[in-house]
C-alpha positions in Angstrom: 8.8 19.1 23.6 12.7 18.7 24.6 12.3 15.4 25.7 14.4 12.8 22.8 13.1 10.0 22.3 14.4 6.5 21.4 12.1 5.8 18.0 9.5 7.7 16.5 7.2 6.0 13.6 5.5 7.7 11.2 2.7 5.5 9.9 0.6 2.7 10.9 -0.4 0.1 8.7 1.0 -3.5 9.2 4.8 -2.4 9.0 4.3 0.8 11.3 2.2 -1.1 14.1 4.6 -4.3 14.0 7.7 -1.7 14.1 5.6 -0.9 16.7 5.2 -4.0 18.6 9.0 -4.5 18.2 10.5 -1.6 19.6 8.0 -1.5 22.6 8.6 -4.7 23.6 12.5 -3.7 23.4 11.3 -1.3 26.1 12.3 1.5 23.3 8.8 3.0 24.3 7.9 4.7 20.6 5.4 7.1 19.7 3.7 6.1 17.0 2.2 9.0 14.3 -0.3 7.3 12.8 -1.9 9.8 10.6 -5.7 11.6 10.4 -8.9 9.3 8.8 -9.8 12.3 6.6 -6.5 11.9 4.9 -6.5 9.2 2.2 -2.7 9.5 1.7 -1.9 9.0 5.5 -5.0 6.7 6.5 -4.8 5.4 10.0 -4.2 1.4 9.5 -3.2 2.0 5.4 -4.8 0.1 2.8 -6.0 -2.4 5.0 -8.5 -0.2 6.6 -9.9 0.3 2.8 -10.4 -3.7 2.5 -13.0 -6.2 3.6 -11.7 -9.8 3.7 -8.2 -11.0 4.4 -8.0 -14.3 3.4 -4.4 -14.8 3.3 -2.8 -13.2 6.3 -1.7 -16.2 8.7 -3.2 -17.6 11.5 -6.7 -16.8 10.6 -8.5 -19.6 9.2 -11.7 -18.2 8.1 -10.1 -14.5 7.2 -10.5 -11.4 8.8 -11.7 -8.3 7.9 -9.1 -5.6 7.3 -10.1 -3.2 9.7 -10.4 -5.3 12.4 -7.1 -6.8 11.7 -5.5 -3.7 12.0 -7.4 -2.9 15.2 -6.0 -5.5 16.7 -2.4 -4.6 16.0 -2.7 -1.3 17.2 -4.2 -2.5 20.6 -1.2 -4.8 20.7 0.8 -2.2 20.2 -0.8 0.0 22.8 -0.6 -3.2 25.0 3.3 -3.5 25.4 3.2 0.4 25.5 3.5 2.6 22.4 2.1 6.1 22.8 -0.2 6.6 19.4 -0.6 10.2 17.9 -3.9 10.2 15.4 -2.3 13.3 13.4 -0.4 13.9 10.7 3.7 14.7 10.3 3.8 18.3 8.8 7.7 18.3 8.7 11.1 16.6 9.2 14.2 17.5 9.6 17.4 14.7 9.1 20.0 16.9 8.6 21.2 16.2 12.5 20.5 14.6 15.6 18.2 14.5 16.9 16.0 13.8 14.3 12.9 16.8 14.6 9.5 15.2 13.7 6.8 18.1 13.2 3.0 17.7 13.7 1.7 20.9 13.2 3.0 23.4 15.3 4.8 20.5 17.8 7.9 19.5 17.6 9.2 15.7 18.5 12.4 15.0 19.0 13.7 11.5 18.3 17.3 9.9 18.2 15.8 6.9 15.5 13.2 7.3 13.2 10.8 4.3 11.4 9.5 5.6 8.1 6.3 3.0 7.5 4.2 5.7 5.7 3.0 3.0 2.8 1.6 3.6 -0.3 -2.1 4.0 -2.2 -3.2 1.9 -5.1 -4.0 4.8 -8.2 -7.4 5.1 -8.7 -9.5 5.9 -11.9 -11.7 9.0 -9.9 -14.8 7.4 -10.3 -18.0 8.2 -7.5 -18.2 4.0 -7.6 -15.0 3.5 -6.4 -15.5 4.7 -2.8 -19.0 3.0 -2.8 -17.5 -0.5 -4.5 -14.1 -1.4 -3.2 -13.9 -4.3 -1.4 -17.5 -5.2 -3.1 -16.4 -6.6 -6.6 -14.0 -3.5 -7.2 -10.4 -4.6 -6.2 -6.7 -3.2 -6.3 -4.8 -6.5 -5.8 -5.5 -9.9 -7.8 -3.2 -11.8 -5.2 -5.1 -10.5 -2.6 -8.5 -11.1 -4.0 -8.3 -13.0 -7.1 -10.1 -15.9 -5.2 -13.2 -14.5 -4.8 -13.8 -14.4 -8.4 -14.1 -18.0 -9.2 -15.9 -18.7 -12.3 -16.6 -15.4 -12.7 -16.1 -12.4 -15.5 -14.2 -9.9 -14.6 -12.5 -7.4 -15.9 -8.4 -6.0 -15.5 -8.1 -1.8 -16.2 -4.3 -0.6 -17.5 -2.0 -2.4 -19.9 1.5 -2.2 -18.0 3.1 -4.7 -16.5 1.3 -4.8 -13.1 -2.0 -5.0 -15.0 -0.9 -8.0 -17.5 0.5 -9.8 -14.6 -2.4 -9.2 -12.6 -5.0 -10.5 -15.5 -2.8 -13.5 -16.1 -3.0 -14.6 -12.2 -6.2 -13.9 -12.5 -6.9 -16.3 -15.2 -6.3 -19.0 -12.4 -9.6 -18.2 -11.0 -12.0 -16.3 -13.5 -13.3 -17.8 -16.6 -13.0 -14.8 -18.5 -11.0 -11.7 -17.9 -11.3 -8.7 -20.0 -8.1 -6.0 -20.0 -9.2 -2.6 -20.4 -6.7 -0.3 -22.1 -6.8 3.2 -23.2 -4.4 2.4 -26.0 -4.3 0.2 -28.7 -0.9 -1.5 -27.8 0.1 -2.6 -24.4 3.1 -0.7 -22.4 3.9 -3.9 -20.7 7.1 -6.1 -21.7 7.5 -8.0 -24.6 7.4 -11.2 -22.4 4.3 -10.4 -20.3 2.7 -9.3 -23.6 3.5 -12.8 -25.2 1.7 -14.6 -22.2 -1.2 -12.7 -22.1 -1.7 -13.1 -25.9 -1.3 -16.6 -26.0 -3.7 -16.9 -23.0 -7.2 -18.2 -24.0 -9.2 -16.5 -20.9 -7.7 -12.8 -21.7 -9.9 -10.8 -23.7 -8.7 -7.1 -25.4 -10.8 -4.3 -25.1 -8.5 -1.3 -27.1 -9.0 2.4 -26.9 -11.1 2.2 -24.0 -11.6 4.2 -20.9 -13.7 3.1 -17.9 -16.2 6.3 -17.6 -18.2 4.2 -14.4 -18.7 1.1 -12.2 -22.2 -0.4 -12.1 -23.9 -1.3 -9.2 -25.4 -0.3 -5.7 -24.1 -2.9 -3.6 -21.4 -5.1 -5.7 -20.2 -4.9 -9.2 -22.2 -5.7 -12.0 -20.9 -4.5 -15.0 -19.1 -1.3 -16.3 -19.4 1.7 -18.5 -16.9 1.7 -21.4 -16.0 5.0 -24.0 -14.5 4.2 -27.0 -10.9 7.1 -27.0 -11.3 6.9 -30.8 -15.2 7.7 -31.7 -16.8 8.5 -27.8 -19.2 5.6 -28.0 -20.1 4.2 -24.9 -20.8 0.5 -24.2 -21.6 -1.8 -21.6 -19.3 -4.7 -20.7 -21.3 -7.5 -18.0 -18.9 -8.5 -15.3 -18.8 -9.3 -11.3 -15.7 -8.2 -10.9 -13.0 -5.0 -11.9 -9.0 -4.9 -11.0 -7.6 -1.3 -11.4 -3.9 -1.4 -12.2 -2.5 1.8 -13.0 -0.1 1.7 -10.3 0.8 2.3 -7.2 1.9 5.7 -5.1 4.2 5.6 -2.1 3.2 8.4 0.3 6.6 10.3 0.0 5.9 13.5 -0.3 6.9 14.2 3.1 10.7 12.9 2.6 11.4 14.7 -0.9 15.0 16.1 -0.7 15.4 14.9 2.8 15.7 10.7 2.0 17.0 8.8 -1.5 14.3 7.5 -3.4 13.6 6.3 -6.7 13.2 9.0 -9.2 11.1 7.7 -11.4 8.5 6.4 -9.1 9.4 8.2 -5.6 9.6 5.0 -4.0 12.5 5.2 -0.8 15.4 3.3 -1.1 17.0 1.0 1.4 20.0 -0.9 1.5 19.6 -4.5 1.0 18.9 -6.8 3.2 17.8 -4.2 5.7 15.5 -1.4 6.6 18.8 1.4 6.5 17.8 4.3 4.2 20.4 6.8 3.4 20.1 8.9 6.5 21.9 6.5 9.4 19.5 6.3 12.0 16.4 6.5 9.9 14.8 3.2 8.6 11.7 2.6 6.2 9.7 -0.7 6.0 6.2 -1.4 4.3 5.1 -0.1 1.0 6.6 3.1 1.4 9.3 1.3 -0.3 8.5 -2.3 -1.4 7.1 -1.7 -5.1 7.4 -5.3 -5.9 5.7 -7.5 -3.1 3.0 -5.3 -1.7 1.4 -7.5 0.9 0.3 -7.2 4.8 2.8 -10.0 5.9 5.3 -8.6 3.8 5.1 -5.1 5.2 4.4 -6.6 8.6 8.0 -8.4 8.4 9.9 -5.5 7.0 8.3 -3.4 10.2 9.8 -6.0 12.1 13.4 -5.4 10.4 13.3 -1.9 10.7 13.0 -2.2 14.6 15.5 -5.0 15.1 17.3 -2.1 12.8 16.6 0.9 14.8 17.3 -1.1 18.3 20.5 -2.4 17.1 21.5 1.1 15.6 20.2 2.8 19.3 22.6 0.2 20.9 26.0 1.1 18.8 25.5 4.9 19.0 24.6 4.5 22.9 27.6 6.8 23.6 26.5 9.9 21.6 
């Protein structure tokens, strides 16, 4: 595997497969590493592949389903010529160029590389959630919230991500119920104060979520009680889990800057440069804050403009 080539990407949601798009059409010819379906970190297509409807993606009037969104950006991709890998990265080595990118016992050799590895919404472990997501079981109110118009739903977590998510949610629901384990909210004074003042949030306190009802859509879940163990049943249509978010970084420990705290990479602003020159990262792999397709689709198409422009001033070496 001597060969070196111009960009490898490792990951293929919306920001890997537009990264994608870009640097083939640049006539960068990438390989693409798009990761293995019986890996839920590294799922080929991301979180998309794990939704039904996209309502709010651009250009398609009466939505599209996630899956075959994501099909279609890979066969675009494949179109203007990237070369797709479905396995997963073992190993990489930074330290020098070229960059080494290891799939088992194979080694790539690449002079840029596009880190587009996203991330996965936490989950509570229940059975119901593989059987129920995308069918009245949801990670992302802005993605979602308008399918739950006049409707009773519920919000599970009490930081700021699930507060935030239960107040835009209030837009569309007429009753939304937040589910904490606690009986005070970790979330900041100010997102506290708006929730409390907000007539449609409901509290339920030292609570736990023990299982989603339903066969076929949401209808209501099983609630203990952290203080006594009594169990109750709470009727909704609708449940938002937000206890966070988990970039897939494992890989790039050590080897790229990231956020301590959360393990989220870190790139300089305004751009997809991470620490390392020559290696970029777009997506959710290291947007904590925005965490949509189109967002992750346009930093994918920074981090090839990036990488090309890069490949253009290092042309000597």
């Amino acid at each position: 595997m001597s060969e070196v080539r111009e960009v490898i990407i490792i990951g293929s949601g919306p920001a890997g497969l537009t990264a994608a798009i870009y640097t083939a059409r640049a006539n960068l010819k990438p390989l693409l590493i798009e990761g293995e379906p019986s890996s839920t970190s590294d799922q080929p297509g991301g979180q998309l592949m794990l939704t039904t409807e996209v309502e709010n993606y651009p250009g398609f009037i009466d939505g599209i389903m996630g899956p075959e969104l994501m099909q279609n950006m890979r066969a675009q991709a494949a179109r203007f010529g990237t070369e797709i890998l479905t396995e997963k990265v073992t190993d990489v080595d930074f330290t020098e160029q070229p960059f080494k990118v290891r799939v088992g016992d194979r080694e790539y050799l690449a002079r840029t590389v596009i880190v587009s590895t996203g991330a996965q919404a936490l989950m509570l472990g229940l059975e119901a959630e593989q059987r129920l997501l995308g069918h009245g079981l949801s990670t992302c109110a802005t993605c979602d919230g308008f399918f739950f118009r006049g409707q009773e739903i519920a919000v599970v977590g009490g930081g700021d991500s699930a507060v935030e998510e239960a107040t835009f949610l209030t837009k569309f629901a007429d009753k939304v119920t937040i589910i904490h384990r606690r009986d005070e909210l970790r979330a900041s004074k100010i997102m506290q104060d708006r929730a409390f003042a907000n007539p449609k949030i409901d509290f339920l306190w030292n609570s736990q979520v023990t299982d989603i009802l339903g066969d076929e859509k949401v209808t209501g879940l099983t609630v203990k009680s952290t203080v006594d163990s009594s169990e109750s049943t709470l009727d909704v249509t609708g449940v938002f889990v937000a206890i966070g978010h988990r970039p897939n970084t494992d890989l790039f420990a050590g080897k790229l800057a990231m956020e301590q705290d959360t393990g989220y990479l870190i790139t300089k602003a305004d751009s997809a440069y991470t620490d390392v020159d020559g290696v970029f990262a777009c997506g959710d792999v290291q947007d904590h804050v925005y965490r949509q397709a189109i967002t992750a689709a346009g930093s994918g198409c920074m981090a090839a403009i990036d990488a090309e422009r890069w490949l253009e001033a290092n042309s000597d070496h």
